[in-house]
C-alpha positions in Angstrom: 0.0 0.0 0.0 1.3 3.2 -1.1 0.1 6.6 1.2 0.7 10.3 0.0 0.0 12.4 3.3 -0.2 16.2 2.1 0.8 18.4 5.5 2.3 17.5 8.3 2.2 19.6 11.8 -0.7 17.8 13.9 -3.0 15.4 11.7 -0.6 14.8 9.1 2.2 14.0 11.1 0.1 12.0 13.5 -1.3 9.9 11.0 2.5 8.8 9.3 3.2 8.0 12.4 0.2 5.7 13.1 0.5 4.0 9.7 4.0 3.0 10.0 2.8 1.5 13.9 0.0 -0.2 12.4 1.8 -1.1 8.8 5.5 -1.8 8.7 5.5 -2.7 4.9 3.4 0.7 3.7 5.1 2.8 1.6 4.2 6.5 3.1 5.1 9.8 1.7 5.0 12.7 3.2 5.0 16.2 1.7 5.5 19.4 3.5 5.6 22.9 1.7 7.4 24.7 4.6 11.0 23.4 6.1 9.1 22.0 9.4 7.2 19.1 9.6 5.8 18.5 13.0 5.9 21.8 15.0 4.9 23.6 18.1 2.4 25.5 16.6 0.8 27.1 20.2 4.1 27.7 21.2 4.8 30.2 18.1 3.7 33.7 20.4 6.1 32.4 23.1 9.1 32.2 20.9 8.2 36.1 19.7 8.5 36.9 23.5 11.3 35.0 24.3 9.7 32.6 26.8 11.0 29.4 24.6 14.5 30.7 23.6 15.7 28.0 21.0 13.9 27.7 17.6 14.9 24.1 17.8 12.7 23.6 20.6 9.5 24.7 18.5 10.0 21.2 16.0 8.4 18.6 17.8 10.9 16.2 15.3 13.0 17.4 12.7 12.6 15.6 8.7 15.6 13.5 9.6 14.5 12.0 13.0 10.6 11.7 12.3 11.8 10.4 8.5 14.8 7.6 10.4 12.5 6.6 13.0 9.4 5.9 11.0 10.8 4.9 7.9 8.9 7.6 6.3 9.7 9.4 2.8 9.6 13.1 4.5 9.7 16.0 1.7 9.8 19.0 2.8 9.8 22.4 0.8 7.6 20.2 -1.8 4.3 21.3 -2.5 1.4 19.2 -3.7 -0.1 21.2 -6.6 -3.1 19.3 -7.9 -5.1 16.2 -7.8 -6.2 13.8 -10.2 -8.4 11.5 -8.4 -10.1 9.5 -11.6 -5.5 8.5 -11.6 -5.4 8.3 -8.3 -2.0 11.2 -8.9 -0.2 13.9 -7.1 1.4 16.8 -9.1 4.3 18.0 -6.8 6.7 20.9 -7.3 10.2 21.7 -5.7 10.1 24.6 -3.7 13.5 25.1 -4.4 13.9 24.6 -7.7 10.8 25.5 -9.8 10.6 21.3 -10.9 7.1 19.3 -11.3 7.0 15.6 -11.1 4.2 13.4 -10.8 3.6 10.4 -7.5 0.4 7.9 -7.4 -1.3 6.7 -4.3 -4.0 4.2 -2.9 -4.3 6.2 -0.3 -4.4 10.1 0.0 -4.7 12.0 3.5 -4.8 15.9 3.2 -3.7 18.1 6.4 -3.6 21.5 4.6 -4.3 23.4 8.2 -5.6 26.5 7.7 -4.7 29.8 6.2 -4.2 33.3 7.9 -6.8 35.7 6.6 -5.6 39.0 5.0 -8.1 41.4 3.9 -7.8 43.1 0.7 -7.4 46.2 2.4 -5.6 49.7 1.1 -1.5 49.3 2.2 -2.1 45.1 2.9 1.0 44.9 1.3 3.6 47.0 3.4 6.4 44.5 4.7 5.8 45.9 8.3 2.0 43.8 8.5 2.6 40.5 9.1 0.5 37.4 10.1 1.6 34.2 12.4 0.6 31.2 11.5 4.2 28.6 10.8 7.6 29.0 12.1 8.7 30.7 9.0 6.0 33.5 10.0 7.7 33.1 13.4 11.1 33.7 12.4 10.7 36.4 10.9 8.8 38.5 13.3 11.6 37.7 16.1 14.0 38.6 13.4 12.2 42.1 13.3 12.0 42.7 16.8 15.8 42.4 17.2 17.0 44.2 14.4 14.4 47.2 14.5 14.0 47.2 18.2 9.9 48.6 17.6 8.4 50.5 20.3 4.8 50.1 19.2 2.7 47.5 17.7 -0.9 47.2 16.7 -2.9 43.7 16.8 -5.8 43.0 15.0 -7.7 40.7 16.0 -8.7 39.2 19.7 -8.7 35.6 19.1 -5.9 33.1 20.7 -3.2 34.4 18.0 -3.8 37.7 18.4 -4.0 37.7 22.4 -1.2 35.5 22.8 1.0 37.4 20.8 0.3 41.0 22.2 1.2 39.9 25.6 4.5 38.5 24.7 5.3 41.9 22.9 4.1 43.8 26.2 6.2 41.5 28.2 9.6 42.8 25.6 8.8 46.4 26.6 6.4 47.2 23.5 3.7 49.0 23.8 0.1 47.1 22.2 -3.4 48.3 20.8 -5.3 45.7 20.2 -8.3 45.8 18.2 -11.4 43.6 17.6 -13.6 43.8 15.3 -16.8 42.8 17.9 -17.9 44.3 21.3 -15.4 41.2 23.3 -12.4 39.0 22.6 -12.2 35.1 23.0 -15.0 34.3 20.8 -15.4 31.0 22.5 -16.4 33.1 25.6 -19.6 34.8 26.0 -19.9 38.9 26.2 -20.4 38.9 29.9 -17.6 36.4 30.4 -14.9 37.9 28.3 -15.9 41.5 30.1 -13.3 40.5 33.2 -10.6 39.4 30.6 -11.4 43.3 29.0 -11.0 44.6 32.6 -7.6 42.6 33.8 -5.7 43.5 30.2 -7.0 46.8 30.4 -5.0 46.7 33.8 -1.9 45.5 32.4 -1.8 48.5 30.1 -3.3 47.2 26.8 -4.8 49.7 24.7 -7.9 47.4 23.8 -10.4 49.1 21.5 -13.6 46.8 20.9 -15.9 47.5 18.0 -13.1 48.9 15.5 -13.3 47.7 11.8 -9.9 48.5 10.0 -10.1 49.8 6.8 -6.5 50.6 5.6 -2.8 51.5 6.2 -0.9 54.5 5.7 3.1 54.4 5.4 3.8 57.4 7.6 7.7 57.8 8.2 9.2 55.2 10.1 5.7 54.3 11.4 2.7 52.9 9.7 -1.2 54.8 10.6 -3.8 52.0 11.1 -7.5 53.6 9.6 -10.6 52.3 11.3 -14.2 53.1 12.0 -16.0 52.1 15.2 -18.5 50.1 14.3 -20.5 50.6 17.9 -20.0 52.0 21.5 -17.7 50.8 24.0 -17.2 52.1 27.6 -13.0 53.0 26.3 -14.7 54.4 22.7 -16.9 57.1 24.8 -17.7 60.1 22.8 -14.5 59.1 20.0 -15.4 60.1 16.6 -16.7 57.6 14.3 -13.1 57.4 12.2 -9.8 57.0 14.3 -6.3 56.0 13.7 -3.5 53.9 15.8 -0.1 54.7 14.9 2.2 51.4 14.9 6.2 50.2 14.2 4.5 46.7 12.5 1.0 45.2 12.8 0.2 41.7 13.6 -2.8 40.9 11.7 -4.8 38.1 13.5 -8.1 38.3 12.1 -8.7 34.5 12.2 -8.3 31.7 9.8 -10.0 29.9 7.0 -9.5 25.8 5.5 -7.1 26.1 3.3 -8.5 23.7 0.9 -7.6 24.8 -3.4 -6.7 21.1 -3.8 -9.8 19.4 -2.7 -11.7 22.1 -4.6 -10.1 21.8 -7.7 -10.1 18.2 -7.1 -14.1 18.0 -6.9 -14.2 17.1 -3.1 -17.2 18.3 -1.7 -16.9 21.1 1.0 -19.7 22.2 3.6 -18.7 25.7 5.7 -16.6 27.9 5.2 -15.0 25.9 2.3 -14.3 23.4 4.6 -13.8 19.6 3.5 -16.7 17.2 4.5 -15.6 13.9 5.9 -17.7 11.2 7.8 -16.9 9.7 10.6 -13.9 8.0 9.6 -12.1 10.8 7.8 -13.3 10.0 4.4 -14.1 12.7 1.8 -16.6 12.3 -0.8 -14.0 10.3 -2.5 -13.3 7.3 -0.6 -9.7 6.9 -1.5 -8.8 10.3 0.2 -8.8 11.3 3.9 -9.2 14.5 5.2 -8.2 15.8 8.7 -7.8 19.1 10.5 -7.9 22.9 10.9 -9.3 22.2 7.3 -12.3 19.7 8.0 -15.7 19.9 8.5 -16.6 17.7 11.3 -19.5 17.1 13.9 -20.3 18.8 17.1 -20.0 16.3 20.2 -22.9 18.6 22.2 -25.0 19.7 19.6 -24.7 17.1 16.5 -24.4 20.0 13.9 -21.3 20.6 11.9 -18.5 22.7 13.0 -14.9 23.7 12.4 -12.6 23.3 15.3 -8.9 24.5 14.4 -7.4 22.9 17.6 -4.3 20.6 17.7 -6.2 17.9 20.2 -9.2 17.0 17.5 -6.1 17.4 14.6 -3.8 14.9 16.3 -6.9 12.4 17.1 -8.7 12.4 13.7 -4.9 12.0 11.8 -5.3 8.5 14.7 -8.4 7.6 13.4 -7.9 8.0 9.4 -4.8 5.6 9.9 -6.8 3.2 11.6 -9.5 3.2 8.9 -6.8 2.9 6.5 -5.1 0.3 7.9 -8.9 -1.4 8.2 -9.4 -0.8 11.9 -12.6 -0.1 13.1 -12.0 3.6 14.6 -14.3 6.6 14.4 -14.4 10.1 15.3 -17.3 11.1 17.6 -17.0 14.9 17.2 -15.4 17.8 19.0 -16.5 19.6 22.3 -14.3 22.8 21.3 -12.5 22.5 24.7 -9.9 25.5 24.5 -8.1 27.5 27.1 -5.6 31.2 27.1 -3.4 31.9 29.5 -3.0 36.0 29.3 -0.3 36.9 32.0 -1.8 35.3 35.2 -5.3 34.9 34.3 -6.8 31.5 32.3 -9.9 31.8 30.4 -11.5 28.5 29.1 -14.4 27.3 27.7 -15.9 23.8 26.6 -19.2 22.8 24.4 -21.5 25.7 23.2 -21.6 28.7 24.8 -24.7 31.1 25.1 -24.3 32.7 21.8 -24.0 29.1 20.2 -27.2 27.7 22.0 -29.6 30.7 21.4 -28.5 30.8 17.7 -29.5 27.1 17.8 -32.6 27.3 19.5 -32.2 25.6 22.5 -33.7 25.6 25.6 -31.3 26.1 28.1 -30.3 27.9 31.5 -27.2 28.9 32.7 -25.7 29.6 36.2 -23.3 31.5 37.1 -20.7 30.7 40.4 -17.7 32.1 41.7 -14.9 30.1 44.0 -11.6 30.3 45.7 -9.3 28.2 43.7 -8.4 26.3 47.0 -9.5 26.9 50.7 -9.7 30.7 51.4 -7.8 30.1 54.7 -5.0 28.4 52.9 -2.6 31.2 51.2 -2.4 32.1 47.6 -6.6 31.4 47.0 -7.7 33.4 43.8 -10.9 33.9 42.4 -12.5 32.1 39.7 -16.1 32.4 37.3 -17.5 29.8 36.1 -21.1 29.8 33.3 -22.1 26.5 33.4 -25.3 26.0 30.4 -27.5 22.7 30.7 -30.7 21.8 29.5 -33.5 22.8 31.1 -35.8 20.0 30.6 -33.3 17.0 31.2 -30.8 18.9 33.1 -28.0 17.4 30.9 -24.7 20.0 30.6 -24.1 22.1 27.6 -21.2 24.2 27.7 -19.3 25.8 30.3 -16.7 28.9 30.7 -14.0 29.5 33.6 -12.3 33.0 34.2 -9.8 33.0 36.5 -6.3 32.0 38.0 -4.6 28.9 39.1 -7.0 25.7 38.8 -9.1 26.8 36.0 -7.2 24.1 33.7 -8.3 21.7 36.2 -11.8 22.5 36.6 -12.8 23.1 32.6 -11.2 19.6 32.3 -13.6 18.2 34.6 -16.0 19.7 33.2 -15.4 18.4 29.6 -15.2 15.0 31.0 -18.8 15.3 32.7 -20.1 16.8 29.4 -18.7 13.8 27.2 -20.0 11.4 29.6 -23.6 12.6 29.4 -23.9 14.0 32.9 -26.4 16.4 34.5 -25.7 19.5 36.0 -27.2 17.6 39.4 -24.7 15.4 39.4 -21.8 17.6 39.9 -22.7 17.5 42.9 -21.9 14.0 43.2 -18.7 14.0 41.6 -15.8 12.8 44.1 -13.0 15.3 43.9 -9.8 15.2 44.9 -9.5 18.0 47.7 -6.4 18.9 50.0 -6.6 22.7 51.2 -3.7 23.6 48.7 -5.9 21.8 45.6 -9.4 22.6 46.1 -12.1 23.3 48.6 -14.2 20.6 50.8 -16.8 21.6 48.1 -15.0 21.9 44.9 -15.9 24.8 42.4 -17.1 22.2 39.9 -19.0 20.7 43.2 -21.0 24.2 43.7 -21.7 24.5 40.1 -24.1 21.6 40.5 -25.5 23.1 43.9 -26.4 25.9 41.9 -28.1 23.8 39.0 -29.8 21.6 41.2 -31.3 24.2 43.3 -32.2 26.0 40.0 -33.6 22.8 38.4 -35.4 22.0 41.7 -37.7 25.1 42.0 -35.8 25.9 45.2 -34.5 29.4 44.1 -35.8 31.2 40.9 -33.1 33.4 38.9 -32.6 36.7 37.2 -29.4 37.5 34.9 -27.3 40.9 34.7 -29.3 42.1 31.5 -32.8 41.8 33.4 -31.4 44.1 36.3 -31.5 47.1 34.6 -35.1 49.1 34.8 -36.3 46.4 37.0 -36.5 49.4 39.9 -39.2 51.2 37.2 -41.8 48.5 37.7 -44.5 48.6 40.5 -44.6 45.5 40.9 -40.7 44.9 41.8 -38.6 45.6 45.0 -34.9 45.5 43.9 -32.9 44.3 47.3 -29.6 44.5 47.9 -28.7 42.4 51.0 -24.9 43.2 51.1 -23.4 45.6 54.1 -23.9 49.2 54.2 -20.8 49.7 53.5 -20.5 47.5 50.3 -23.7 48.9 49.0 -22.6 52.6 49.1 -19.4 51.6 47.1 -22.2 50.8 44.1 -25.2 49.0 43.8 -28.0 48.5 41.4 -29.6 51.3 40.1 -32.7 51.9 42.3 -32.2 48.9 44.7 -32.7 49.1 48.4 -30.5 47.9 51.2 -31.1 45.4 53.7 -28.3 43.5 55.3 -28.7 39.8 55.2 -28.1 39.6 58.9 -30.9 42.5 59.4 -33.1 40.4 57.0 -35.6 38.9 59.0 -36.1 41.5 61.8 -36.9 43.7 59.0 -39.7 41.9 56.7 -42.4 43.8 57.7 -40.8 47.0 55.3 -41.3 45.0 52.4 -44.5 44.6 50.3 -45.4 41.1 50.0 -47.6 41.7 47.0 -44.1 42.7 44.7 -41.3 40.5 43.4 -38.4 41.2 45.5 -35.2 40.9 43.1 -32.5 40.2 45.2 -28.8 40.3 45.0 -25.3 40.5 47.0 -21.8 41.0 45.9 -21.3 37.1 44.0 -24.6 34.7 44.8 -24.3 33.3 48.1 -26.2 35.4 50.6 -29.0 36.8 48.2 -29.4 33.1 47.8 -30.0 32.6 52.1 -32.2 35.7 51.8 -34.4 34.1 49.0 -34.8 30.8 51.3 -35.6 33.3 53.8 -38.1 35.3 51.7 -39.4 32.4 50.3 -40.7 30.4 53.3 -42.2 33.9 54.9 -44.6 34.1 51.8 -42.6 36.6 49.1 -41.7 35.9 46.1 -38.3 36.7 44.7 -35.2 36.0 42.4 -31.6 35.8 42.8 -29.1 37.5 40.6 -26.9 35.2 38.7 -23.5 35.8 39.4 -23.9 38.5 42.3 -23.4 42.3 41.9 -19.5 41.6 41.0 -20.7 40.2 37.8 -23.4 42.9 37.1 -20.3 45.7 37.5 -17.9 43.6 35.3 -20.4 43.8 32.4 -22.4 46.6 32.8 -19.8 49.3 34.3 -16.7 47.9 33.0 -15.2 47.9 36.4 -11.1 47.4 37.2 -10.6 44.1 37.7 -10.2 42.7 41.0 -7.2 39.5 41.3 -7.6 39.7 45.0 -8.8 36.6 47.0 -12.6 36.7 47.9 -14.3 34.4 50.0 -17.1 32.1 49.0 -19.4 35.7 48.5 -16.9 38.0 46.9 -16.1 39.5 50.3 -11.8 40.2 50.5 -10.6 37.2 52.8 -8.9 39.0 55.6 -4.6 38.4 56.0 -3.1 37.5 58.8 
């Protein structure tokens, strides 16, 4: 059997190594049009910043040692060109030298990846706007930073890429503007999530504009001008005219990707989104004689069933797996992606798994969220940070959806968990149950992902009805609402709701008698915990009320675009006293 695998990186390299495991007599070939075959390629912002030092340590193997070990026919700098699948051919050309020759297959895999998108837009082409996406691209941006030594540096775009990179140039001394095209970066995130991530980079002094479209660049000296418009209001935009500029040394543009898929095209493959390749569940295209695998695949969504595009190395490295097994006639198939993905930005993790709330409404389903905030550890044990957590399940079975973590050390941990509860069908109640490892330095005698399912199944239960930071807003206009905020004086007078009234939890039931018992009483404290005791208590002395999601701390993040806060909080947002 004779195997052309076009790209290597993640699923191509993955799958010549699989085939040679399962097939020592296969003859594979694989072709590579950059000099790298299997590389790093999350690691490529940390070589800009100088966090991985050698450029050797970004090849996961080199041609020689991935090409001696495997007994694989490794060509780098040769590019396939076209596809003749009625021949079963490969038209390949030397980099290098400009020369076409012609290989057959039985089998063809393609792992194109994906391709960095760069807008037609006026000045595209000045050297000084560059895009990361392989080593090469790499290279040659460190290469710029030591011989020019720039001083400033526009990013556009607020995805991974883009994020990643701007806070490895802040951390060499540069100074960043970063600017997204919508109102919030991380699109895996939701809006109200991604508002603390806004606030804490805002802290580290990045000059994050949301809502900017960019439509040009302007040679301007030694500098380039970056054009936009702002396509809506943002608390930083205030009163700023609708067209601005952002002087820069370079520009990183990191405006996303799309499949990179000319060959199957031209080839008559059939492609589904975005020009992506459709595949079943064993990697075949719509010819079954070539695989498919990748950033440049179309494949199926574990939550939801619908098809998706996941450019992520984990579901790249499993399906290049499975496509070798199917190959090698193995009974493996791919059961679809959760989009599990996590950022660490300075200190702070953001992560996310299955659909988030922009996903599900778009989708139509019915679905609730709660929102929870935890120590990392035990708050009397030193070095506990704060963490957010949206957890989505269904309202009608209870089963989990999606979830998104904000926060410091442990988030890894927990959005782990949580993927794992997801992909084995679990509720939200049983969180509850799950048996967690906990040693005060670790977690909490009730873990975060513990009082997530608290939450849910109090939610689920009828025991405490909700309300959400968009509902809170105007809620003090209607007659037939008391808006109650049961933190301390003090707490309330450093903000509070617009038109809500204070009442101490601990003053809460000596004082019933001022509230009307013929109103909704909308109740909230600083992150959940007491305005939930207050509902109990309200509840079983005849008033009706609702407790907002997320306390007041989340209300501020979104709504008032408040500094962010890294400093440990007990279980109700309250500073844990030192000493």
């Amino acid at each position: 059997m004779k195997v052309i695998i076009i790209g290597g990186v993640a699923g191509g390299a993955s799958a010549a190594a699989r085939l040679r495991r399962l097939d020592e007599t296969a003859e594979i070939i694989l072709l590579e049009r950059s000099g790298y075959i299997s590389y790093a390629n999350c690691g490529l912002p940390y070589y800009i910043g100088g966090v991985i030092r050698e450029k050797g340590a970004l090849s996961v193997q080199t041609p020689e040692s991935f090409g001696g070990r495997f007994r694989i026919d490794v060509r780098v700098k040769n590019e396939a060109v076209s596809i003749d699948p009625k021949e079963k051919t490969v038209r390949i050309r030397k980099l290098e030298t400009g020369e076409e020759y012609v290989e057959s297959y039985d089998r063809l895999l393609l792992s194109p990846g994906a391709k960095a998108i760069r807008p037609a837009l006026p000045g595209i082409g000045d050297p000084r706007i560059m895009t990361l996406r392989t080593v090469e691209d790499t290279l040659a941006i460190r290469n710029y930073l030591e011989e020019k030594r720039p001083k400033r540096a526009v990013v556009v775009g607020g995805g991974f890429i883009g994020l990643e990179t701007a806070e490895n140039l802040m951390k060499e001394g540069i100074a960043v503007t970063l600017l997204q095209r919508g109102n919030q970066v991380l699109p895996p995130l939701d809006y109200d999530m991604a508002c603390q991530v806004h606030a804490y980079l805002r802290g580290k002094g990045l000059d994050l504009r949301l809502n900017r479209n960019v439509t040009g660049f302007l040679p301007d000296g030694e500098a380039l001008t970056v054009r936009m418009e702002t396509m809506g209001t943002d608390t930083a935009a205030a009163g700023a005219a609708r067209k601005e500029t952002a002087r820069a040394d370079f520009v990183l543009m990191a405006a996303g990707v799309l499949p990179e898929t000319t060959l199957a095209k031209e080839a008559g493959l059939t492609l589904g989104q975005k020009g992506a390749i459709v595949v079943n569940e064993y990697m075949q295209t719509s010819d079954p004689d070539i695989y498919a695998v990748g950033d440049a695949v179309e494949i199926r969504h574990f939550i939801t069933g619908k098809k998706t595009l996941a450019a992520l190395a984990g579901p790249a490295n499993r399906q290049g797996r499975i496509a070798a097994d199917h190959i090698c006639g193995r009974n493996s198939a791919y059961r679809g992606a959760q989009g599990s993905s996590i950022i660490r930005l300075f200190e702070m993790t953001a992560a996310s798994t299955g659909v988030n709330e922009k996903q599900a409404k778009a989708l139509g389903l019915d679905y609730d969220r709660v929102i929870t905030f935890s120590p990392s550890h035990a708050g009397y044990y030193p070095g506990a940070q704060n963490m957010t957590i949206k957890t989505l399940f269904e309202r009608s079975t209870g089963r989990l959806l999606g979830a998104q973590i904000v926060g410091f050390d442990g988030a890894d941990k927990r959005i782990d968990v949580l993927a794992c509860a997801m992909r084995a069908g679990l509720t939200g109640e049983e969180l509850q149950e799950m048996d967690l490892a906990y040693a005060p330095p670790y977690s909490s005698a009730k873990d975060p992902v513990n009082m997530a399912g608290y939450v849910i199944g109090n939610v689920r239960s009828g025991l405490v009805e909700q309300y959400h930071w968009e509902e809170a807003d105007g809620l003090a206009e209607r007659e037939d609402v008391i808006l109650l905020d049961v933190r301390t004086e003090a707490e309330y007078r450093n903000g509070h709701i617009p038109g809500a009234v204070n009442i101490p939890l601990d003053e809460l039931r000596g004082r019933l008698e001022e509230l009307d018992r013929e109103k909704t009483l909308y109740v909230n404290c600083q992150s959940g915990l007491r305005s939930y005791l207050a509902c109990r208590i309200l509840s079983q002395n005849g008033f009706s009320c609702r407790n907002l999601s997320g306390g007041y701390r989340f209300y501020e993040y979104v709504k008032k675009d408040r500094a962010f806060d890294a400093s440990p909080a007990g279980p109700c947002g309250v500073p844990l006293q030192k000493g």
